[in-house]
C-alpha positions as CSV (number, residue, x, y, z in Angstrom):
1,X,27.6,42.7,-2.2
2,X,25.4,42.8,-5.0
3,X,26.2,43.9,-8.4
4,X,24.4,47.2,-8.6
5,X,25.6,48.2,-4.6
6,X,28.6,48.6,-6.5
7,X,27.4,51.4,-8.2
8,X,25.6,53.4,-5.1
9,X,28.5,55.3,-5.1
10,X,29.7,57.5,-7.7
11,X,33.0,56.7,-9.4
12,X,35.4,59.0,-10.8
13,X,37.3,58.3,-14.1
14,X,39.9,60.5,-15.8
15,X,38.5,62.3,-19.0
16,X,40.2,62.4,-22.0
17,X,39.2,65.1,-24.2
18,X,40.1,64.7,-28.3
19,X,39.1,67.4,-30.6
20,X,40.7,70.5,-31.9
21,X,39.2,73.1,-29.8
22,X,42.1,74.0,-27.0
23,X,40.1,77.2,-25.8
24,X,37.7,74.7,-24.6
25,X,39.7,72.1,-23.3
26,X,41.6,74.3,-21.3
27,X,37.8,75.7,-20.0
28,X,37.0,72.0,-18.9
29,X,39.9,71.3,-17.5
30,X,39.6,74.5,-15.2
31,X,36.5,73.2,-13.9
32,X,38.2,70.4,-11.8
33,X,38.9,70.4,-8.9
34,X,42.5,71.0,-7.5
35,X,42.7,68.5,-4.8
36,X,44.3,65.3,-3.3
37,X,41.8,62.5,-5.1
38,X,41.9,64.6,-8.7
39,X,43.2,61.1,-10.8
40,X,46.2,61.3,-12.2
41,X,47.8,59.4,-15.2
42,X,48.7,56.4,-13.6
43,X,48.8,52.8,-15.8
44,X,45.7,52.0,-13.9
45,X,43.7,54.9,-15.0
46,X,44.4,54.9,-18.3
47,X,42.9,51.3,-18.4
48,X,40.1,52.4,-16.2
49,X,38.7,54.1,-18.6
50,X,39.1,51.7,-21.5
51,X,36.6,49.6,-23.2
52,X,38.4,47.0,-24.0
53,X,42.3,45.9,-24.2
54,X,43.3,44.0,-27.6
55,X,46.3,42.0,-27.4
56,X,48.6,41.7,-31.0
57,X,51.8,39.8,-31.8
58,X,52.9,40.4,-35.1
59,X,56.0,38.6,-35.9
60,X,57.1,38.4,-32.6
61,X,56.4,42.2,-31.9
62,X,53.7,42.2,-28.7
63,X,51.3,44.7,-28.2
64,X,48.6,45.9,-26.1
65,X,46.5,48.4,-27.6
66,X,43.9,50.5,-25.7
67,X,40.6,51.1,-26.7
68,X,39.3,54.2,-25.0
69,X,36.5,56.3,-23.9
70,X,37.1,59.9,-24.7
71,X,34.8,63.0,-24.7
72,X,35.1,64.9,-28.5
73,X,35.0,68.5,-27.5
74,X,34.2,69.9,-30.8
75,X,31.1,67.2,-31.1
76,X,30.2,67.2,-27.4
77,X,30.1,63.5,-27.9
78,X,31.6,60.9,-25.8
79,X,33.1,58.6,-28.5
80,X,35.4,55.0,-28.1
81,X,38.4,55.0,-30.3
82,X,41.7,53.5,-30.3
83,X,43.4,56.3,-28.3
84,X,46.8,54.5,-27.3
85,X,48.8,51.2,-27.7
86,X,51.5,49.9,-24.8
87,X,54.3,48.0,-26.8
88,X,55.5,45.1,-24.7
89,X,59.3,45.5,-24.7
90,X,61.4,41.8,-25.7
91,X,60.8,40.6,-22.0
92,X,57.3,41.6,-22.2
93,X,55.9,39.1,-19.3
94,X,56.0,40.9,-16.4
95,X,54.4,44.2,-18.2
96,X,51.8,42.0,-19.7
97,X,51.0,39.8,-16.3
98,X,50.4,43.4,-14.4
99,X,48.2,44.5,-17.3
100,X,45.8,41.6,-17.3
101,X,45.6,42.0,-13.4
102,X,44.8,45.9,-13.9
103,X,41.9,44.6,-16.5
104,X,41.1,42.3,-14.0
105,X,40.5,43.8,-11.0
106,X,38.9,47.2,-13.9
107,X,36.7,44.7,-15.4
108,X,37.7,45.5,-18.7
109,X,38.0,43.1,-21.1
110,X,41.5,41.8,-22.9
111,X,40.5,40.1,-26.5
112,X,43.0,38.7,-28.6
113,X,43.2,40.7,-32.2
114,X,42.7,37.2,-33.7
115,X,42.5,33.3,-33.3
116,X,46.4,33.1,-34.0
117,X,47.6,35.0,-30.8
118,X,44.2,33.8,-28.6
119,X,46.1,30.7,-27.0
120,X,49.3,32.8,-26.1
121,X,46.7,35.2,-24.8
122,X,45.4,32.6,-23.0
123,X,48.3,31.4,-21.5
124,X,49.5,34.5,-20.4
125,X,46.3,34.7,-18.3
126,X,46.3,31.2,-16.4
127,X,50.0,32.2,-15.9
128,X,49.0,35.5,-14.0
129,X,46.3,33.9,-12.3
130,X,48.3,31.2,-10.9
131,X,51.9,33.0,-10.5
132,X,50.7,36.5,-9.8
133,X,52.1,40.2,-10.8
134,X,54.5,42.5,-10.3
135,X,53.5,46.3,-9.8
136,X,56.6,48.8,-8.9
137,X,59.3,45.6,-8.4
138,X,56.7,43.9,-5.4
139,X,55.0,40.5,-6.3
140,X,50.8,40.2,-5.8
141,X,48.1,37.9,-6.5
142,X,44.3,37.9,-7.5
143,X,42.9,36.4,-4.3
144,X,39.2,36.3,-5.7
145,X,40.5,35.0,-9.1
146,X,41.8,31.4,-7.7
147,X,43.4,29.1,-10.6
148,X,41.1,26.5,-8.9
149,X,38.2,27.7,-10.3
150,X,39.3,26.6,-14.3
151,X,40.7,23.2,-13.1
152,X,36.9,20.8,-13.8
153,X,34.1,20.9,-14.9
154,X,32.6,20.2,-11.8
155,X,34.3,23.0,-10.1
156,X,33.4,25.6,-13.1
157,X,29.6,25.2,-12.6
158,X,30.0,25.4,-8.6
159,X,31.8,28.3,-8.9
160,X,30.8,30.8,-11.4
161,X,29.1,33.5,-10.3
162,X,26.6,35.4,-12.6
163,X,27.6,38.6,-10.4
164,X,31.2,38.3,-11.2
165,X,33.7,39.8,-14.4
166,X,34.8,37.3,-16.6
167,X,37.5,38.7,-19.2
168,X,37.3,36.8,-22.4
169,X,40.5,34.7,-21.5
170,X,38.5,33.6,-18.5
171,X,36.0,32.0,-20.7
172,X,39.1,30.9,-23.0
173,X,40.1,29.0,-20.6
174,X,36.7,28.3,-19.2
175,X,35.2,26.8,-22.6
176,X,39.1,24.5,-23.5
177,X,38.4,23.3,-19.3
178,X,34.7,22.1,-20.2
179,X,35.9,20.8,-24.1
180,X,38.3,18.8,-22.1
181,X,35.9,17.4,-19.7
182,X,33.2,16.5,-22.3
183,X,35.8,15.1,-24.5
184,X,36.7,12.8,-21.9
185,X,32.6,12.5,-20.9
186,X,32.0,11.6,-24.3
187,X,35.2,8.8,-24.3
188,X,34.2,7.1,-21.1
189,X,30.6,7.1,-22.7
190,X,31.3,5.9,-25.7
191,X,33.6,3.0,-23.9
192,X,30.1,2.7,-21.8
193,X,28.0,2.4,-24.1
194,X,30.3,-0.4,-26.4
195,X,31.2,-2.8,-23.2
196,X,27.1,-2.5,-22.5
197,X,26.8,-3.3,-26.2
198,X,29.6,-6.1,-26.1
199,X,28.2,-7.8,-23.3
200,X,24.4,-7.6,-24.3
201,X,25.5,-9.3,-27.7
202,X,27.6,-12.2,-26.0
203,X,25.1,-12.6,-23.9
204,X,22.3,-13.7,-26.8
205,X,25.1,-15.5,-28.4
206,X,25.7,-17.6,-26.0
207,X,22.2,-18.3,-24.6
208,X,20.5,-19.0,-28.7
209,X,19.5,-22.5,-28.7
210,X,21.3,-23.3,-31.8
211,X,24.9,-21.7,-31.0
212,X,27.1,-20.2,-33.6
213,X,30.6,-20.9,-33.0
214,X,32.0,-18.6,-35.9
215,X,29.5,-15.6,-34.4
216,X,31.0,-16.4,-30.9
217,X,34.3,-16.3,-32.2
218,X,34.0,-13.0,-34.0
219,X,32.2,-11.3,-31.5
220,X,35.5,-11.8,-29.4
221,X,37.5,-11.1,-32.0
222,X,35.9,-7.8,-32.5
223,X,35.7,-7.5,-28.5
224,X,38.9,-7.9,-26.9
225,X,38.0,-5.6,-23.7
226,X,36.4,-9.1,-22.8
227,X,39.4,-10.4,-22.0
228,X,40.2,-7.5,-19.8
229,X,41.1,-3.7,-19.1
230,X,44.5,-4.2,-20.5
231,X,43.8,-5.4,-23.9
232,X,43.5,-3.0,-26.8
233,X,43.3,-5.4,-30.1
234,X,42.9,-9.4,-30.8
235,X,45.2,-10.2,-33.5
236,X,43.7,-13.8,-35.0
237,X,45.4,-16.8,-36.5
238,X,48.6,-15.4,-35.7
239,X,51.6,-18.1,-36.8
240,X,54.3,-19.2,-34.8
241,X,56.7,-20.1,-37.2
242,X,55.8,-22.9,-39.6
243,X,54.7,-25.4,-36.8
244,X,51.9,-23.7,-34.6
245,X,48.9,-20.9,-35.3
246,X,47.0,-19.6,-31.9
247,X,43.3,-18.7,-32.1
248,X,43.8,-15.6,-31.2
249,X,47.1,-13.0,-29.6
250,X,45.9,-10.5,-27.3
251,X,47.8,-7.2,-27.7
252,X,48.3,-5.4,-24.3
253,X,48.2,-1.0,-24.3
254,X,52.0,-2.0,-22.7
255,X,52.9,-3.8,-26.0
256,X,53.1,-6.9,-24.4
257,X,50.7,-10.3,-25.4
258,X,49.2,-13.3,-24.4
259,X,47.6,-16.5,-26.4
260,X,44.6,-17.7,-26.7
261,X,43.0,-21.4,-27.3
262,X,39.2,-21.0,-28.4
263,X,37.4,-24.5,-28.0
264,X,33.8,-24.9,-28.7
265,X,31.5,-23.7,-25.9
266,X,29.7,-26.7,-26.3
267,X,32.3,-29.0,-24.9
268,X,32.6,-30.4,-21.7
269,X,35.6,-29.9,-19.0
270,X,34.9,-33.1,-16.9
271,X,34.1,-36.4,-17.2
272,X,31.3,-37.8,-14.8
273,X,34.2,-39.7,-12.9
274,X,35.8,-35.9,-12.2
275,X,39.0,-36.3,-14.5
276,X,39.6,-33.7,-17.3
277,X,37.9,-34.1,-20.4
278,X,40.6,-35.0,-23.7
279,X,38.9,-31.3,-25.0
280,X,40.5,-29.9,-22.0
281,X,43.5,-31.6,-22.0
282,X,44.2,-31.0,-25.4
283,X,43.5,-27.1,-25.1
284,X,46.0,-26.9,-22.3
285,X,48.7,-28.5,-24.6
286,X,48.3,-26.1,-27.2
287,X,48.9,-23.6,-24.8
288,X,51.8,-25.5,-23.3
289,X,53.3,-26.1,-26.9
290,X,52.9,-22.6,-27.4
291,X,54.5,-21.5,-24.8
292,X,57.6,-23.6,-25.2
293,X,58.1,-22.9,-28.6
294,X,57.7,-19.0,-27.9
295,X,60.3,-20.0,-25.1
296,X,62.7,-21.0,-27.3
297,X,62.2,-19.1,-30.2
298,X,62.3,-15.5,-28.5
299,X,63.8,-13.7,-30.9
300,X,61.9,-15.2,-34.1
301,X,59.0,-15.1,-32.5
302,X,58.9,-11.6,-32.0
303,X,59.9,-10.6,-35.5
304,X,56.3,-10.9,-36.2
305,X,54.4,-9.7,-33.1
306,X,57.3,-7.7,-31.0
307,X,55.4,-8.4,-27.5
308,X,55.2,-12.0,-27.7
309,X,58.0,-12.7,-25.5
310,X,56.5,-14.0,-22.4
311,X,53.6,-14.7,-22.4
312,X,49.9,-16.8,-20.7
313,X,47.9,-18.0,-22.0
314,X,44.3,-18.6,-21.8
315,X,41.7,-21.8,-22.6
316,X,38.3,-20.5,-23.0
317,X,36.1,-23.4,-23.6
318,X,32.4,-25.1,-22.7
319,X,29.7,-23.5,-20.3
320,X,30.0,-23.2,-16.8
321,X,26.5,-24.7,-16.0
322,X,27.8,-27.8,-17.3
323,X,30.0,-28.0,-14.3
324,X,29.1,-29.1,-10.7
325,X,30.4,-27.3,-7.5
326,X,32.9,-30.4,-6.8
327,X,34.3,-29.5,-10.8
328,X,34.1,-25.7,-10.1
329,X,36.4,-26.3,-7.3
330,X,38.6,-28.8,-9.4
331,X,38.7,-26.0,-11.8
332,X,39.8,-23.4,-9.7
333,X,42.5,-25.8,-8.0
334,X,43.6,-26.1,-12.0
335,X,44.4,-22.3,-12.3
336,X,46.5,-22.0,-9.3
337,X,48.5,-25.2,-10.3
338,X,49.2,-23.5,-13.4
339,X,50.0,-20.4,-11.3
340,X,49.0,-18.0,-14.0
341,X,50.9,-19.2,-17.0
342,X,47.6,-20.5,-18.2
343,X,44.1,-19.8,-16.9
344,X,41.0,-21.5,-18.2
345,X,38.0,-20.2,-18.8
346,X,34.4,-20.8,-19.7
347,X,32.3,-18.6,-21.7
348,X,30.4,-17.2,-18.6
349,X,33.4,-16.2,-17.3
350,X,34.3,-14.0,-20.0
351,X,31.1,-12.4,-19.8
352,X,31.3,-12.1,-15.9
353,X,35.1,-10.3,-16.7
354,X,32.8,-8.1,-18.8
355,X,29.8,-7.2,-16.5
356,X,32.4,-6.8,-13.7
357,X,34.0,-4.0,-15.7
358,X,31.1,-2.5,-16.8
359,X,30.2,-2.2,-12.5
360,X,33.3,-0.8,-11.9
361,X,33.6,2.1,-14.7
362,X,29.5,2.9,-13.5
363,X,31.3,3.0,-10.4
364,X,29.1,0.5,-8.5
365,X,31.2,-1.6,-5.7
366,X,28.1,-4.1,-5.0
C-alpha cells in the first residue's frame, strides 16, 4: 500500500476542545454522534492525537509528556500545546514499552527532552522492539518493526523504506548502527591502507641498488604487522640480562613475545657446496643462546618484558634469489628440523607474509 492509500479513507480522531466557553463546548459536543465507533478516552487515543511524545527523567523521576492537538473554542483555532503528561510510576518499563509501541504503530514521534535522557530513551526502544509490550496483562510484538532491521549497515540501507514511520529513536539507533559500522569501515581502511603503505615501502627498500640496512631495519621496526596478524609492537634492543641484547622482541595482542635476529639482507644462506653459510649459523646461535638463557632465567627475564617466557624465534637474513631450488628445499627442511622454535627467513618472505595479508583482509582467496 502506498503512503497516500492510507489516507483514502477518512480517519476519526477524538477532539479536545480548550477554551473557556462551556456554552459552546457543550454545543460541539452535541453534534456527535451517539454510536458504537464514537472514540472514547482510551491510552491509544489520547496519543493518537498527539504531535509528538517527549520523554523526561529528572532525578530519577520518568516522564512522558503529551504534546497535543486541541481545537481553542474561544479562538476557533486548532492549536498544539502541552495538554497532558503520563508519570511513569518506579517500575515504569512496562508502561513506557506499551507507550512507544502505541507511538509506533500512531506514527507519532517520542523525542527525548535532551541529550542526557536520549540513550535511555533509546534503549528503552530497542528493548520494546526486541522484547515486545504488554497491553491489559497480555504480551505483543511489532511484527513490521523487526530488531533486524538496526543490526548493519548493510541491512539498514536494504531495508529502509522511504514509505515507512521512523520515530526519532529509530534513527537513534539507526545513525549509533551506521557510526558503528563506519568506525569499523574506517579502522579496517586505515589498517588497509598502512599494510599497502608498509609493503610498497619494503618493497623499494629492498630492491634500491645501494641498500640501506639501518632504513630496512627501521622500516620493520616501525612495521611489525610484517611479522604477522598477531604482533602489535617491536620492542628493539631489548637486553636479556647483562650477557645478551636481541634485535628486536615482538610483542603479541595476547601479551606473549618472540625474538628476533636481523642479519644483513645482503648475506648469503649457503655456500656453493650446499652447507650453511657461518652468517646463518651464527644467527641461529643467537637465537639458540637466547632461548636457553630465557629458559633458564624465566622469572628475571620477565621482569623486564612480562611475555618473554616461551618464546621462537626468528632469523631474517639475505634475499631469497640468492638461493637455488635445491637450497630452498634445504631451507625448508631447516624450519621443520627446528619445528617452530626458530624459523628463518629472508626478506622476501617477510614481504610475501605481508602481501598475503593484505589478499586476505581485501578478501581475495587467489
Amino acid at each position: 500500500m502506498s503512503r497516500l492509500e492510507k489516507w483514502k479513507n477518512e480517519q476519526r480522531r477524538l477532539t479536545i476542545l480548550t477554551g473557556e466557553n462551556q456554552e459552546l463546548a457543550d454545543a460541539i459536543h452535541s453534534l456527535q454522534p451517539e454510536d458504537d465507533d464514537r472514540p472514547t478516552m482510551s491510552n491509544f487515543d489520547l496519543i493518537n492525537i498527539a504531535k509528538e511524545l517527549i520523554y523526561t527523567n529528572e532525578g530519577g523521576k520518568r516522564s512522558i509528556h503529551i504534546i497535543c492537538y486541541s481545537f481553542n473554542i474561544d479562538r476557533g483555532e486548532v492549536e498544539v500545546c502541552h495538554l497532558l503528561d503520563q508519570i511513569l510510576e518506579e517500575d515504569y518499563e512496562e508502561d513506557i514499552l506499551s507507550t512507544l509501541a502505541i507511538a509506533a504503530v500512531a506514527e507519532v514521534p517520542v523525542y527525548p527532552n535532551t541529550r542526557d535522557c536520549e540513550e535511555e530513551l533509546t534503549e528503552l526502544h530497542r528493548k520494546m522492539i526486541e522484547s515486545g509490550f504488554k497491553i491489559q496483562g497480555k504480551r505483543y510484538q511489532l511484527t513490521s518493526r523487526q530488531s533486524d532491521e538496526f543490526e548493519s549497515a548493510k541491512k539498514l540501507i536494504s531495508s529502509i523504506d522511504p514509505e515507512k514511520h521512523y520515530s526519532p529513536s529509530d534513527i537513534s539507533i539507526i545513525r549509533k548502527t551506521i557510526k558503528e559500522e563506519l568506525s569499523n569501515l574506517e579502522s579496517a581502511d586505515r589498517l588497509l591502507l598502512s599494510l599497502q603503505l608498509a609493503i610498497d615501502e619494503f618493497t623499494v627498500l629492498l630492491e634500491s641498488e645501494k641498500r640501506n640496512e639501518n632504513s630496512i631495519q627501521a622500516h620493520l621496526t616501525n612495521n611489525p604487522i610484517l611479522f604477522g596478524f598477531e604482533y602489535k609492537r617491536v620492542i628493539p634492543k631489548h637486553r636479556l640480562g647483562g650477557e645478551y641484547e636481541t634485535d628486536y622482541a615482538l610483542e603479541k595482542y595476547d601479551g606473549s613475545c618472540d625474538v628476533v635476529e636481523l642479519e644483513s639482507s645482503n648475506l648469503k644462506l649457503y655456500t656453493k657446496n650446499g652447507n650453511p653459510t657461518s652468517h646463518l649459523v651464527h644467527a641461529e646461535q643467537q637465537i639458540l643462546d637466547w632461548l636457553d638463557w630465557i629458559d633458564k632465567n624465566n622469572s628475571y627475564a620477565r621482569t623486564s618484558l612480562n611475555g618473554l617466557y616461551s618464546p621462537s624465534g626468528f632469523v631474517v637474513i639475505g634475499r631469497r634469489d640468492s638461493l637455488s631450488e635445491l637450497d630452498l628445499e634445504r631451507l625448508r627442511r631447516r624450519n621443520i628440523f627446528f619445528n617452530g622454535k626458530i624459523k628463518v627467513l629472508t626478506y622476501e618472505d617477510l614481504l610475501e607474509r605481508g602481501s598475503d595479508m593484505l589478499r586476505r583482509l581485501k578478501g581475495d582467496r587467489t
